[in-house]
Predicted model as a PDB file, atoms N, CA, C, CB and O in Angstrom, pLDDT in the B-factor column:
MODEL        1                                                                  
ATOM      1  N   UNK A   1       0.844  -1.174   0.000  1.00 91.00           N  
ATOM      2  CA  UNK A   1       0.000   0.000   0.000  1.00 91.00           C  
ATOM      3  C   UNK A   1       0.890   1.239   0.000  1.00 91.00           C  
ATOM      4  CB  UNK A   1      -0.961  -0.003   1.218  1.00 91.00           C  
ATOM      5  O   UNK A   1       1.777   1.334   0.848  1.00 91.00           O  
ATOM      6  N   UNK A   2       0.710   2.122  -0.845  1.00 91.00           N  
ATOM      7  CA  UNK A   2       1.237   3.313  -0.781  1.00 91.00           C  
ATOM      8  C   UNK A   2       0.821   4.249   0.093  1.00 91.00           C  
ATOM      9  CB  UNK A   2       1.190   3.768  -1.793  1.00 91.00           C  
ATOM     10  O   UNK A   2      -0.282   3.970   0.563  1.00 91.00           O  
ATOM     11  N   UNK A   3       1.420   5.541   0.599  1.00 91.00           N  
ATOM     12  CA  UNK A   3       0.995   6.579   1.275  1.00 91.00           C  
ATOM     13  C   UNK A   3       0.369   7.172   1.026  1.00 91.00           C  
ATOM     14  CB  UNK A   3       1.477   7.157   1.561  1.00 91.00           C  
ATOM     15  O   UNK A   3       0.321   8.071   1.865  1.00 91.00           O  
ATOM     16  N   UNK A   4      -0.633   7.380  -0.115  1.00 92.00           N  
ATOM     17  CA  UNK A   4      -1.406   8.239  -0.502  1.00 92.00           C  
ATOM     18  C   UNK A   4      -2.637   6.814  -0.147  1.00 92.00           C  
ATOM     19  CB  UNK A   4      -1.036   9.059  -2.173  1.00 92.00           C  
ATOM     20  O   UNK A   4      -3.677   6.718   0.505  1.00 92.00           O  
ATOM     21  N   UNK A   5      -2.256   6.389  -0.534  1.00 94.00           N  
ATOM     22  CA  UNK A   5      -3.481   4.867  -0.506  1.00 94.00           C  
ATOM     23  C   UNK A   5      -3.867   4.761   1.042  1.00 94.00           C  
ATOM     24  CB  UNK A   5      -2.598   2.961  -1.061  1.00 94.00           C  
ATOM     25  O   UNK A   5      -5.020   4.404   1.280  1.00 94.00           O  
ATOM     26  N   UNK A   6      -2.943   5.058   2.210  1.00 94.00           N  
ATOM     27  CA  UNK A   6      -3.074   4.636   3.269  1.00 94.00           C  
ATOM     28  C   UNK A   6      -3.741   6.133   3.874  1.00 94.00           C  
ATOM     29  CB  UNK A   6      -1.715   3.952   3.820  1.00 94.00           C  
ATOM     30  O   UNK A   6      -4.655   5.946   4.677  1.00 94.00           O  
ATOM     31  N   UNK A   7      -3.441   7.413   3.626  1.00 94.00           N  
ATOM     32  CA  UNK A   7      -3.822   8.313   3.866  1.00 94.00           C  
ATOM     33  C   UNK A   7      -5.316   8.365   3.725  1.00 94.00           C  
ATOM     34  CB  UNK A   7      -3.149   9.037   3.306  1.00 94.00           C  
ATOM     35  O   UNK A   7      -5.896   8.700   4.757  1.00 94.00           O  
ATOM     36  N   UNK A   8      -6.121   8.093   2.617  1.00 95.00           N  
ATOM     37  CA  UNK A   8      -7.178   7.695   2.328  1.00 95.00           C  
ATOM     38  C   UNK A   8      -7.860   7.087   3.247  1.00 95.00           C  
ATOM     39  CB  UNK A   8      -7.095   7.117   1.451  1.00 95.00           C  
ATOM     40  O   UNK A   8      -8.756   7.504   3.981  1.00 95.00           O  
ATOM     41  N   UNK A   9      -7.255   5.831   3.128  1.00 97.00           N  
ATOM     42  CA  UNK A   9      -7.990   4.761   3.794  1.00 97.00           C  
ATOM     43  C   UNK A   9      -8.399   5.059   5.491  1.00 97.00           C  
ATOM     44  CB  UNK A   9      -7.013   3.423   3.637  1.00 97.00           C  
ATOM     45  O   UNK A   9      -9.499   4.908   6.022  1.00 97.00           O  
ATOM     46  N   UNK A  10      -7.285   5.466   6.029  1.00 96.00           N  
ATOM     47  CA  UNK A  10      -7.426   6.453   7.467  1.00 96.00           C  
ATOM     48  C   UNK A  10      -8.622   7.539   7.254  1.00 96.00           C  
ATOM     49  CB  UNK A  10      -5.825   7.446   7.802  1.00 96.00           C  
ATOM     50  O   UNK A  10      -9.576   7.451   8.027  1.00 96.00           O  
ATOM     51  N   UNK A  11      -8.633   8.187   6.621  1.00 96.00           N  
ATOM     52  CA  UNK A  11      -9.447   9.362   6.156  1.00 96.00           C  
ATOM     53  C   UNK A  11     -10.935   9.183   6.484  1.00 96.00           C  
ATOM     54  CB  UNK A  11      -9.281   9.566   4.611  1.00 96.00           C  
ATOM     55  O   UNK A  11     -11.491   9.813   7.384  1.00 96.00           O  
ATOM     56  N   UNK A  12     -11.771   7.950   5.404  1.00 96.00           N  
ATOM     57  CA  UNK A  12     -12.707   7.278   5.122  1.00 96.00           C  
ATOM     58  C   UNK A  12     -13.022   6.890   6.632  1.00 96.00           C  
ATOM     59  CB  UNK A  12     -12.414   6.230   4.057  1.00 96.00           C  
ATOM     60  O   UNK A  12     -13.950   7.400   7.260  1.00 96.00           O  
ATOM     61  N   UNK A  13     -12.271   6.064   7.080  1.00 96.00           N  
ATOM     62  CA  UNK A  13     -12.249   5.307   8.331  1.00 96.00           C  
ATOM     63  C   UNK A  13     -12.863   6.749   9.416  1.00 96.00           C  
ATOM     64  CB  UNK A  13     -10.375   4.558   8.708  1.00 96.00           C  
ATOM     65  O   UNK A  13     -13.929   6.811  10.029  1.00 96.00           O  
ATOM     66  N   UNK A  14     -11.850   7.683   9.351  1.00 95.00           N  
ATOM     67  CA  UNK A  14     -12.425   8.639  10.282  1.00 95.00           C  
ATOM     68  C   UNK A  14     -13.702   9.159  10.322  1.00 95.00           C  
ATOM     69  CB  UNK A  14     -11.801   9.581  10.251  1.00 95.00           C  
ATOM     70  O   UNK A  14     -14.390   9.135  11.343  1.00 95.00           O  
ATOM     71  N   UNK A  15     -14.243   9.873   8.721  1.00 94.00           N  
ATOM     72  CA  UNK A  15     -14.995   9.967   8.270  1.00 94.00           C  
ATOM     73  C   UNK A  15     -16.176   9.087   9.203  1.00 94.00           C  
ATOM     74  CB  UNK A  15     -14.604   9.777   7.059  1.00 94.00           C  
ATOM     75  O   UNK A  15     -16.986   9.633   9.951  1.00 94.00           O  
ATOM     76  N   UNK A  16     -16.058   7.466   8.952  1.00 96.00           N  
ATOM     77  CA  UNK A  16     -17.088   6.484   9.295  1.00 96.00           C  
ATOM     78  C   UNK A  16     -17.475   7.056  10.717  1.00 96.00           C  
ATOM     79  CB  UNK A  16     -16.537   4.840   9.286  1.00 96.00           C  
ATOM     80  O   UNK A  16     -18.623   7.323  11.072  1.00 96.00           O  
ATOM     81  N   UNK A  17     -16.009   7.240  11.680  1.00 95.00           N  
ATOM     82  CA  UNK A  17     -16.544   7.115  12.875  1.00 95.00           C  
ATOM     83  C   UNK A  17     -17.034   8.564  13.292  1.00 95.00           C  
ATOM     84  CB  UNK A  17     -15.543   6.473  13.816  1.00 95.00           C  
ATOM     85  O   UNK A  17     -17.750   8.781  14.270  1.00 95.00           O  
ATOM     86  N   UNK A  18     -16.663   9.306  12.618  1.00 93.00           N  
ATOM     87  CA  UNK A  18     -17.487  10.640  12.869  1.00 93.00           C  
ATOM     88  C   UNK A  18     -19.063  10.552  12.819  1.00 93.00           C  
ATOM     89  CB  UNK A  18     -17.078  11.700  11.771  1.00 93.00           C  
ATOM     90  O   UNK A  18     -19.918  10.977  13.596  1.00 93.00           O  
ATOM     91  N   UNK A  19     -19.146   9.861  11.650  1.00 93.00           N  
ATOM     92  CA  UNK A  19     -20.791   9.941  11.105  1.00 93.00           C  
ATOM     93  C   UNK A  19     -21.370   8.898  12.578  1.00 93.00           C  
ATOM     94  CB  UNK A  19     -21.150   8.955   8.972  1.00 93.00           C  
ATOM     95  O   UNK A  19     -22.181   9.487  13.294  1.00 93.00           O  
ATOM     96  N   UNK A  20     -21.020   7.555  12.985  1.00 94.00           N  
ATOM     97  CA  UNK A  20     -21.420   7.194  13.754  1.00 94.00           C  
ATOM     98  C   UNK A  20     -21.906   7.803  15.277  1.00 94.00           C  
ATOM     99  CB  UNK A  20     -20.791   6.521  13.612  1.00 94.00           C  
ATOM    100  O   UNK A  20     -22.961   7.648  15.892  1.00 94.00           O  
ATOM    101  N   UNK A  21     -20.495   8.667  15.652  1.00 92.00           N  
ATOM    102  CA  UNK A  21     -20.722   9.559  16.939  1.00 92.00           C  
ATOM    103  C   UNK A  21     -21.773  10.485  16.915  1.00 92.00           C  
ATOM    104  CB  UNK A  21     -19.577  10.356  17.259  1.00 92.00           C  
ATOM    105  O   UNK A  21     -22.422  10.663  17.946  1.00 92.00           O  
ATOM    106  N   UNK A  22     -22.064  11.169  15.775  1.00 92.00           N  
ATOM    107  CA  UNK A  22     -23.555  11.734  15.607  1.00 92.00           C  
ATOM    108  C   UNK A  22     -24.330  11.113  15.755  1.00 92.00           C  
ATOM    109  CB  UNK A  22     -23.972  12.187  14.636  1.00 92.00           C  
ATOM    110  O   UNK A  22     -25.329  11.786  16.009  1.00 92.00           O  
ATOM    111  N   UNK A  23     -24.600   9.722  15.757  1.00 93.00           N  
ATOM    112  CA  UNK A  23     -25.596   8.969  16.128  1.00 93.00           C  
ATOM    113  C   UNK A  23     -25.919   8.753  17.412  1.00 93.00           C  
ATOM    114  CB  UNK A  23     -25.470   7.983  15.661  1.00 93.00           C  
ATOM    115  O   UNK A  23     -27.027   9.000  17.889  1.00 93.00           O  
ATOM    116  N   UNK A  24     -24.588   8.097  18.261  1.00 92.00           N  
ATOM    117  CA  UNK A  24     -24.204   8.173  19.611  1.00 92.00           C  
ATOM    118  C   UNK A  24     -24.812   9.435  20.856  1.00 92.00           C  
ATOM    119  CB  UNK A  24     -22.720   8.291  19.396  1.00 92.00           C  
ATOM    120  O   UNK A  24     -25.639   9.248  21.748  1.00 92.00           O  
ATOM    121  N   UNK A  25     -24.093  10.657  20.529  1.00 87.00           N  
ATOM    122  CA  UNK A  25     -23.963  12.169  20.881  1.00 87.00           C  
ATOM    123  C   UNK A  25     -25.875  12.115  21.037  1.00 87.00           C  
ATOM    124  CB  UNK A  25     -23.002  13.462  19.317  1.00 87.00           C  
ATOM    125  O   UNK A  25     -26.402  11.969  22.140  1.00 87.00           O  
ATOM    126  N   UNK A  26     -26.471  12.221  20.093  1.00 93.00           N  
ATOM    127  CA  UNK A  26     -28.083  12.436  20.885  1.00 93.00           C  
ATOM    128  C   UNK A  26     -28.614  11.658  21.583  1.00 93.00           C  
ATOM    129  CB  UNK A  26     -29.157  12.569  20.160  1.00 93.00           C  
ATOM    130  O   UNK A  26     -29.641  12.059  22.132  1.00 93.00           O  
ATOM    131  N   UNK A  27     -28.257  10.532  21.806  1.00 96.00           N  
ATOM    132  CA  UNK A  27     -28.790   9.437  22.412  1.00 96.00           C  
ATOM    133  C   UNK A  27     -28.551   9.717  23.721  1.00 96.00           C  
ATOM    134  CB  UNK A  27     -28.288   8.172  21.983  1.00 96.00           C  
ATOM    135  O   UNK A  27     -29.484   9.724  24.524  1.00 96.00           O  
ATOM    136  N   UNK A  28     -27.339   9.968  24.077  1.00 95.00           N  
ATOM    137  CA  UNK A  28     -27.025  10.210  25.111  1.00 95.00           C  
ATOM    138  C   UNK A  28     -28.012  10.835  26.350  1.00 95.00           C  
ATOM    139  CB  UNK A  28     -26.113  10.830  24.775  1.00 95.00           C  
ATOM    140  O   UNK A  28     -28.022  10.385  27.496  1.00 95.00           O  
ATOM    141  N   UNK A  29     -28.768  11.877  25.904  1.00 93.00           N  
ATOM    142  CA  UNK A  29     -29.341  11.826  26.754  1.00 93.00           C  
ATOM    143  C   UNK A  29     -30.840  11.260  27.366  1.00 93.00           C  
ATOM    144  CB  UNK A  29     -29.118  12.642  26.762  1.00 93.00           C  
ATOM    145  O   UNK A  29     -31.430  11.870  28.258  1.00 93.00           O  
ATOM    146  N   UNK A  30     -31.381   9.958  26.728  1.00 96.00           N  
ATOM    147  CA  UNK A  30     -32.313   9.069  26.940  1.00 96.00           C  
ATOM    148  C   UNK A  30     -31.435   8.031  27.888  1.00 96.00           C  
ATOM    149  CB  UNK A  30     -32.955   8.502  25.529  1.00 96.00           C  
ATOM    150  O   UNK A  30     -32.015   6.982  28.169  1.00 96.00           O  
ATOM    151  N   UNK A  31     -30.178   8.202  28.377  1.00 95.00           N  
ATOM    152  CA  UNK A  31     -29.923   6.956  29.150  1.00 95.00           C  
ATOM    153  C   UNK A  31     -30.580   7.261  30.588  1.00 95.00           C  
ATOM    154  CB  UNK A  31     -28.241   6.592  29.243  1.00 95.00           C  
ATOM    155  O   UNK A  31     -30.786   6.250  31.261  1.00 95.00           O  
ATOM    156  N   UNK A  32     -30.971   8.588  31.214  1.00 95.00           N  
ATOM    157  CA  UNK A  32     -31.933   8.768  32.053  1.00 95.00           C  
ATOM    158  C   UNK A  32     -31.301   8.174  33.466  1.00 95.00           C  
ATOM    159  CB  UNK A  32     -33.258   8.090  31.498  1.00 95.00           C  
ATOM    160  O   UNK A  32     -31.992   7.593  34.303  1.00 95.00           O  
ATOM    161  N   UNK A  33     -29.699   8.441  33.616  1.00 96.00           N  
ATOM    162  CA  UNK A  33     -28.815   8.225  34.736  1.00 96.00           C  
ATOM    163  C   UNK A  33     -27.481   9.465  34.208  1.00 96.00           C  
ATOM    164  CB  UNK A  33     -28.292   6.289  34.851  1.00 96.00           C  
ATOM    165  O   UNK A  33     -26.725   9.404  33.238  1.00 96.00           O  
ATOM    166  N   UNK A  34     -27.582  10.340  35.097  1.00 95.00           N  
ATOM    167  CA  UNK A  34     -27.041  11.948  34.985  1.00 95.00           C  
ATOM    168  C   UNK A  34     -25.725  11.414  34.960  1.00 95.00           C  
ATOM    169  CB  UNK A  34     -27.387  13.227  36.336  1.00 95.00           C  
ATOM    170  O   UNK A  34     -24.961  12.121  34.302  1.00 95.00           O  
ATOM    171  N   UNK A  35     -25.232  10.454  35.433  1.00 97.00           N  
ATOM    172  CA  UNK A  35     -23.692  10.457  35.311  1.00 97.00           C  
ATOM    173  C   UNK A  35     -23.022   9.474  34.629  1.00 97.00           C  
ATOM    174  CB  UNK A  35     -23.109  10.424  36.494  1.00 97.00           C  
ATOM    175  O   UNK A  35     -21.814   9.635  34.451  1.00 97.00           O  
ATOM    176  N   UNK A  36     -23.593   8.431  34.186  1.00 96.00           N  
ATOM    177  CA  UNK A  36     -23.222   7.721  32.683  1.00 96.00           C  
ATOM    178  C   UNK A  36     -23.266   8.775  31.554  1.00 96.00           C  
ATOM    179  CB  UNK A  36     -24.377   6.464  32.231  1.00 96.00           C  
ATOM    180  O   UNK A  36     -22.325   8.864  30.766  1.00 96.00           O  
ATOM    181  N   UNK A  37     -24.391   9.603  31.467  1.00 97.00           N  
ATOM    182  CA  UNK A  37     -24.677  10.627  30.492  1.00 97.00           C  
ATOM    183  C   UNK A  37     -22.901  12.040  30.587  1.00 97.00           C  
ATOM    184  CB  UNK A  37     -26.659  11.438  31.181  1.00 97.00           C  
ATOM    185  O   UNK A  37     -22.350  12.896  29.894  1.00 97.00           O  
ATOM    186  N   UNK A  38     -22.827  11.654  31.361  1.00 96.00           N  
ATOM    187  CA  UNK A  38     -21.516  12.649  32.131  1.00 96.00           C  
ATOM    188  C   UNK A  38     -20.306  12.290  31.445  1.00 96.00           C  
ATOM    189  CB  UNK A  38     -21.189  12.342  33.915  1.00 96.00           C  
ATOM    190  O   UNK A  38     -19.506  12.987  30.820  1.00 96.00           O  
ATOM    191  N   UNK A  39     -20.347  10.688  31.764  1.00 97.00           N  
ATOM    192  CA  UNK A  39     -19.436   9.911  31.475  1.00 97.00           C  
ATOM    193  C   UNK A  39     -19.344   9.785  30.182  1.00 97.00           C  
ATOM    194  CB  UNK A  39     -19.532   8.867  32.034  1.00 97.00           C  
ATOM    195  O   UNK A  39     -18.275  10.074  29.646  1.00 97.00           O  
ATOM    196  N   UNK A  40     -20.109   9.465  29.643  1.00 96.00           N  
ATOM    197  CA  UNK A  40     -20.771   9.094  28.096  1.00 96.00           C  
ATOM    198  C   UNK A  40     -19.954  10.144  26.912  1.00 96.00           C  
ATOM    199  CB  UNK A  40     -22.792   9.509  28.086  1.00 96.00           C  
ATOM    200  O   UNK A  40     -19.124   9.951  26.023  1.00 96.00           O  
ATOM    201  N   UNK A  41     -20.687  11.328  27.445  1.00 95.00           N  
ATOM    202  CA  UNK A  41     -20.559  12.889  26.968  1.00 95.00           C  
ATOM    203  C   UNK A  41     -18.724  13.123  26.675  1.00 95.00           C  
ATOM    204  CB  UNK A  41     -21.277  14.138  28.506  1.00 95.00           C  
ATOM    205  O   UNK A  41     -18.042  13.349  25.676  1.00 95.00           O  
ATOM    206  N   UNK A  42     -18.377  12.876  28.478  1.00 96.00           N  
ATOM    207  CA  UNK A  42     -17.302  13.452  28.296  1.00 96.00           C  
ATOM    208  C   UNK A  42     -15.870  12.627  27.148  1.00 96.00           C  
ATOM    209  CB  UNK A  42     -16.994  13.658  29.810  1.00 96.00           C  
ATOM    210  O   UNK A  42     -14.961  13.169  26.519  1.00 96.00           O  
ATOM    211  N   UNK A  43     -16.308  10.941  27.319  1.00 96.00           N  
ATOM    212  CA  UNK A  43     -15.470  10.191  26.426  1.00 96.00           C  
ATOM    213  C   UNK A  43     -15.928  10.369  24.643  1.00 96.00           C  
ATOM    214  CB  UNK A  43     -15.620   8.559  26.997  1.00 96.00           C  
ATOM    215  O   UNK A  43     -15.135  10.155  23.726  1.00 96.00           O  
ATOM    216  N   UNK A  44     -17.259  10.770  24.475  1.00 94.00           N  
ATOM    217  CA  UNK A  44     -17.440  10.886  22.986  1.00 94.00           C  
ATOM    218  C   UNK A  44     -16.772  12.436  22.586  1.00 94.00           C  
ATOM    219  CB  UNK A  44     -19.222  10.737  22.564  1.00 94.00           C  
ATOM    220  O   UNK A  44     -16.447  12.820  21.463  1.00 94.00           O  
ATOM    221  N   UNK A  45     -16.682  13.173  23.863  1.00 94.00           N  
ATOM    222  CA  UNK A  45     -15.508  14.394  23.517  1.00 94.00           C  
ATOM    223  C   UNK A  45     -14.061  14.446  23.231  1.00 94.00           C  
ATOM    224  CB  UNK A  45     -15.430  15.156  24.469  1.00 94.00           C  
ATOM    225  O   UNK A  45     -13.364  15.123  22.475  1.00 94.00           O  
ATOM    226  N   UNK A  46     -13.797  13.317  24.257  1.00 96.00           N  
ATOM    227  CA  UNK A  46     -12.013  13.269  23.655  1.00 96.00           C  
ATOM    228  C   UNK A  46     -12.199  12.388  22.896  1.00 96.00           C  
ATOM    229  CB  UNK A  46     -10.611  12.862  24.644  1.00 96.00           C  
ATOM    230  O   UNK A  46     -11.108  12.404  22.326  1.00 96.00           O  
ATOM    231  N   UNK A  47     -13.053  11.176  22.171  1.00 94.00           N  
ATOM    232  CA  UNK A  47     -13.014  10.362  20.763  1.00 94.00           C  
ATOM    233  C   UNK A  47     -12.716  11.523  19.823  1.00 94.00           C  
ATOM    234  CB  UNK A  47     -14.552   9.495  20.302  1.00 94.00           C  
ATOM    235  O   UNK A  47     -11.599  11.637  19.319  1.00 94.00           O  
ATOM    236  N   UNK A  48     -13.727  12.409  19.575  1.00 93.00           N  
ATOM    237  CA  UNK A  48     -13.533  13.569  18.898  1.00 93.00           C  
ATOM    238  C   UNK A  48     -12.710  14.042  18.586  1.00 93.00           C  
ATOM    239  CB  UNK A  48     -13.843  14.261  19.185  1.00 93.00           C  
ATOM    240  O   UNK A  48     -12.400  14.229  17.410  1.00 93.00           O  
ATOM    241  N   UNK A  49     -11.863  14.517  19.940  1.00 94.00           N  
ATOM    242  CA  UNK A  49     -10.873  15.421  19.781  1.00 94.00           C  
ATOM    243  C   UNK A  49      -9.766  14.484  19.165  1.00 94.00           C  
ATOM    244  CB  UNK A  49     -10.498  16.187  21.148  1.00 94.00           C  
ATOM    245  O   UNK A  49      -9.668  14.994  18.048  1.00 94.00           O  
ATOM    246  N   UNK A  50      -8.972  13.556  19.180  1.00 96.00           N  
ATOM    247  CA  UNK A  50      -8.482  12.563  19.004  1.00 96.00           C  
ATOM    248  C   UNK A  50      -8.477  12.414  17.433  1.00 96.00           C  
ATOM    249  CB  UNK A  50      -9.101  11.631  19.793  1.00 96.00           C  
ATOM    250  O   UNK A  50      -7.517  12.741  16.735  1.00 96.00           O  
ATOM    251  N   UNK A  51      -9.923  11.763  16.849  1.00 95.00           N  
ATOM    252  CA  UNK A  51      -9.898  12.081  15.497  1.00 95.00           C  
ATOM    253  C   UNK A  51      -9.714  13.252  14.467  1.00 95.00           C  
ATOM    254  CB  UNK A  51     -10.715  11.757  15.302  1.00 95.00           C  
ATOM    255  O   UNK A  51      -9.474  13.246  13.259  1.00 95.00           O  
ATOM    256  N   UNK A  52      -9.889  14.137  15.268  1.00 95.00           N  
ATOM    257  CA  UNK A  52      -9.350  15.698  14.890  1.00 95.00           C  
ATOM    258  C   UNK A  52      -8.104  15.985  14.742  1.00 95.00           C  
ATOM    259  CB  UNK A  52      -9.647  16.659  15.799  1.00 95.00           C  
ATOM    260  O   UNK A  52      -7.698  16.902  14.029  1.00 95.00           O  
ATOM    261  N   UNK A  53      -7.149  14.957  15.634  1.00 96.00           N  
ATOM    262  CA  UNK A  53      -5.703  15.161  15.664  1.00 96.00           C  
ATOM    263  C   UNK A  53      -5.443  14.064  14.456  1.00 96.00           C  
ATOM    264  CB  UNK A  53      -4.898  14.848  17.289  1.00 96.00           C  
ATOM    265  O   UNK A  53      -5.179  14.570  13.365  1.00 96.00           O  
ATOM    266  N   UNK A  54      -5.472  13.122  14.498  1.00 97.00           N  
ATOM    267  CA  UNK A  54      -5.156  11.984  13.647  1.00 97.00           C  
ATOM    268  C   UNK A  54      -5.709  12.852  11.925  1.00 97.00           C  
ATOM    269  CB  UNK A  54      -6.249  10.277  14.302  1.00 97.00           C  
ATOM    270  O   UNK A  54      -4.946  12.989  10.968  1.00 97.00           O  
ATOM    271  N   UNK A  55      -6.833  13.204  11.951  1.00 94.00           N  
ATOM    272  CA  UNK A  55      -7.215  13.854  10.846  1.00 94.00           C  
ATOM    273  C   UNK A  55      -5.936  15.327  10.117  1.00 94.00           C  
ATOM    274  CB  UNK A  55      -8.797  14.413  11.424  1.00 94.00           C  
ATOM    275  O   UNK A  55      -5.515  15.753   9.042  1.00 94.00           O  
ATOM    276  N   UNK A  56      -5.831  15.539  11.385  1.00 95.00           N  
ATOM    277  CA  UNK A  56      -5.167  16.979  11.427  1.00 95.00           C  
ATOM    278  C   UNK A  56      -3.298  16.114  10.854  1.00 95.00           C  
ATOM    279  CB  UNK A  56      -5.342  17.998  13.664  1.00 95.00           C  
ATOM    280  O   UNK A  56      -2.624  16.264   9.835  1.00 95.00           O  
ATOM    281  N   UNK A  57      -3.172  15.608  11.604  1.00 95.00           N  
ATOM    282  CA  UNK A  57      -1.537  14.748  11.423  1.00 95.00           C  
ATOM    283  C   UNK A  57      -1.879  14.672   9.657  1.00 95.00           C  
ATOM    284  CB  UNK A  57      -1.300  12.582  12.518  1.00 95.00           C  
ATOM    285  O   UNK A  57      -1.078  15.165   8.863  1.00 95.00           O  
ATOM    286  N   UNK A  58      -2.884  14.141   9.293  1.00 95.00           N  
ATOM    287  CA  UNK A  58      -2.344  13.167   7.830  1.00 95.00           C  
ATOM    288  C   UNK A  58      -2.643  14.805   7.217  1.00 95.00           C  
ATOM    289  CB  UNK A  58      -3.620  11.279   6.984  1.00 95.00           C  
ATOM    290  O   UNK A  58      -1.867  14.875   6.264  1.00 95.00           O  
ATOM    291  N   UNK A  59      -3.342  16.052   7.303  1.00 93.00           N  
ATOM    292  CA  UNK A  59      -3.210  16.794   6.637  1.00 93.00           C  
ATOM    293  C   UNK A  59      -1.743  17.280   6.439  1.00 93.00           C  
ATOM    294  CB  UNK A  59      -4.031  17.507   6.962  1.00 93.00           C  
ATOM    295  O   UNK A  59      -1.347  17.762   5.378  1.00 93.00           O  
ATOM    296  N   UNK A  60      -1.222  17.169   7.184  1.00 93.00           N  
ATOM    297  CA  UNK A  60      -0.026  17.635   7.614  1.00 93.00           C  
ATOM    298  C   UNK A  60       1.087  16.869   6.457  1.00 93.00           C  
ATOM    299  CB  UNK A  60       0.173  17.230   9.320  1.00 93.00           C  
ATOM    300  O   UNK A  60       1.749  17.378   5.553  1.00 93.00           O  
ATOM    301  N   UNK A  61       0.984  15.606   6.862  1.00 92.00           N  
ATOM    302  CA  UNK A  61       1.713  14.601   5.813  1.00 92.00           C  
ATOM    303  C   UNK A  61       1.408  14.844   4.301  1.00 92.00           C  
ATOM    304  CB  UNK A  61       1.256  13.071   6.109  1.00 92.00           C  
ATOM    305  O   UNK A  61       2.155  14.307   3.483  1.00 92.00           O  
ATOM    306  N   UNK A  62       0.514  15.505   3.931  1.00 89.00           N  
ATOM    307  CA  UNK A  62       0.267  14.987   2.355  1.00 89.00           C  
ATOM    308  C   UNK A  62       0.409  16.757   2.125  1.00 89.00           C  
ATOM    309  CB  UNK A  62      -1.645  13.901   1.796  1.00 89.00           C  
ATOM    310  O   UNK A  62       0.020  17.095   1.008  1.00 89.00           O  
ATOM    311  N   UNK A  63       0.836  17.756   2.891  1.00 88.00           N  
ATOM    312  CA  UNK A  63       1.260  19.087   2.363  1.00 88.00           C  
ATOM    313  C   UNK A  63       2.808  19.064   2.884  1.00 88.00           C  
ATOM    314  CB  UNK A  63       0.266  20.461   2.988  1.00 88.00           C  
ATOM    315  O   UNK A  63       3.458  20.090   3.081  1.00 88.00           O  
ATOM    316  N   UNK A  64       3.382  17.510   3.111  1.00 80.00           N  
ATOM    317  CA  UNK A  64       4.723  18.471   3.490  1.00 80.00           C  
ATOM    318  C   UNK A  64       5.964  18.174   1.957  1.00 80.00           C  
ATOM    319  CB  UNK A  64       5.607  17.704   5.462  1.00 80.00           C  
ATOM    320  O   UNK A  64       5.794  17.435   0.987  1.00 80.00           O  
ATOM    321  N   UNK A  65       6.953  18.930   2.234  1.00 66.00           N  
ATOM    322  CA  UNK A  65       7.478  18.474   1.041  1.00 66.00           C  
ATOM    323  C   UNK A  65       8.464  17.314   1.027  1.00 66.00           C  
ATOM    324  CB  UNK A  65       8.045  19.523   0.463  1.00 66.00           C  
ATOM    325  O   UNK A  65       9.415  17.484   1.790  1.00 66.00           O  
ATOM    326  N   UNK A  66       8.462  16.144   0.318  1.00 64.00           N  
ATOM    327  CA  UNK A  66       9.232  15.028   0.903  1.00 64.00           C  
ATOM    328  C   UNK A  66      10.700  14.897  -0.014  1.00 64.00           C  
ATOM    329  CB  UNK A  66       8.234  13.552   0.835  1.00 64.00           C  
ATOM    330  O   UNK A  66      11.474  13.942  -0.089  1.00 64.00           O  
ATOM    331  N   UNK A  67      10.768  16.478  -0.787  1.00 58.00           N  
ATOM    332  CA  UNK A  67      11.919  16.359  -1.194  1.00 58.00           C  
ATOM    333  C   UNK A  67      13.215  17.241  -0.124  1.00 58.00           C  
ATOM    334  CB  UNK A  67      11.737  16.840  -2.687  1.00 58.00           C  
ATOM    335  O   UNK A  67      14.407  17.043  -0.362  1.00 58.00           O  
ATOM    336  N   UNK A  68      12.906  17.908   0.683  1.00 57.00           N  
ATOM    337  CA  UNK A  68      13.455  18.097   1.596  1.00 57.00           C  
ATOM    338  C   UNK A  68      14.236  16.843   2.475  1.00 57.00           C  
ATOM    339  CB  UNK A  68      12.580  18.748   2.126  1.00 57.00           C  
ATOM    340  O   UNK A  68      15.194  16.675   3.230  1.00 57.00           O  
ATOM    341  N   UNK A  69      13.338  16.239   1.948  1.00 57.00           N  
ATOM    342  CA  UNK A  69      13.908  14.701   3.620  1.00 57.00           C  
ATOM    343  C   UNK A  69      15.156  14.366   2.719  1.00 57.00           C  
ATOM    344  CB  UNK A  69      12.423  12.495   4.050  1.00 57.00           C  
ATOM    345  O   UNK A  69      15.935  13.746   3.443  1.00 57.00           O  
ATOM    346  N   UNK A  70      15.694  14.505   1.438  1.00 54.00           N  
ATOM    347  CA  UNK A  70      16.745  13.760   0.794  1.00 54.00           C  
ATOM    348  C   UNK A  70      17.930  13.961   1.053  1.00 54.00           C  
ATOM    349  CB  UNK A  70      16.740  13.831  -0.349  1.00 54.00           C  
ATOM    350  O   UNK A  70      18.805  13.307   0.485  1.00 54.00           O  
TER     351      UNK A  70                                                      
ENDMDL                                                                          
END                                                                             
């Protein structure tokens, strides 16, 4: 697999789990126990943040210049 191939494929993948956590994120509050909902909340926030970084890293990789590294 190449780096552009794998960049992708990460991408998509993130993509997936983003769309899923929108699903997650409203539900949250029908669990109708204030501190699972707490709990819940606060881990689908750093999932988030997390994929934001990983997202943010491969932008990073596919604008840098890799003729420098020679």
């Amino acid at each position: 697999m190449e780096r552009e191939q794998a960049i992708d494929q990460i991408q998509k993948a993130c993509k997936e789990i983003s769309l899923q956590m929108m699903k997650v994120t409203p539900a949250v509050r029908f669990l109708q126990d204030e501190k699972t909902q707490q709990e819940v909340q606060k881990a689908a926030h750093q999932l988030t943040v997390e994929l934001e970084v990983i997202k943010k890293k491969l932008i990073q990789l596919q604008h840098r210049d890799d003729s420098a590294e020679l």
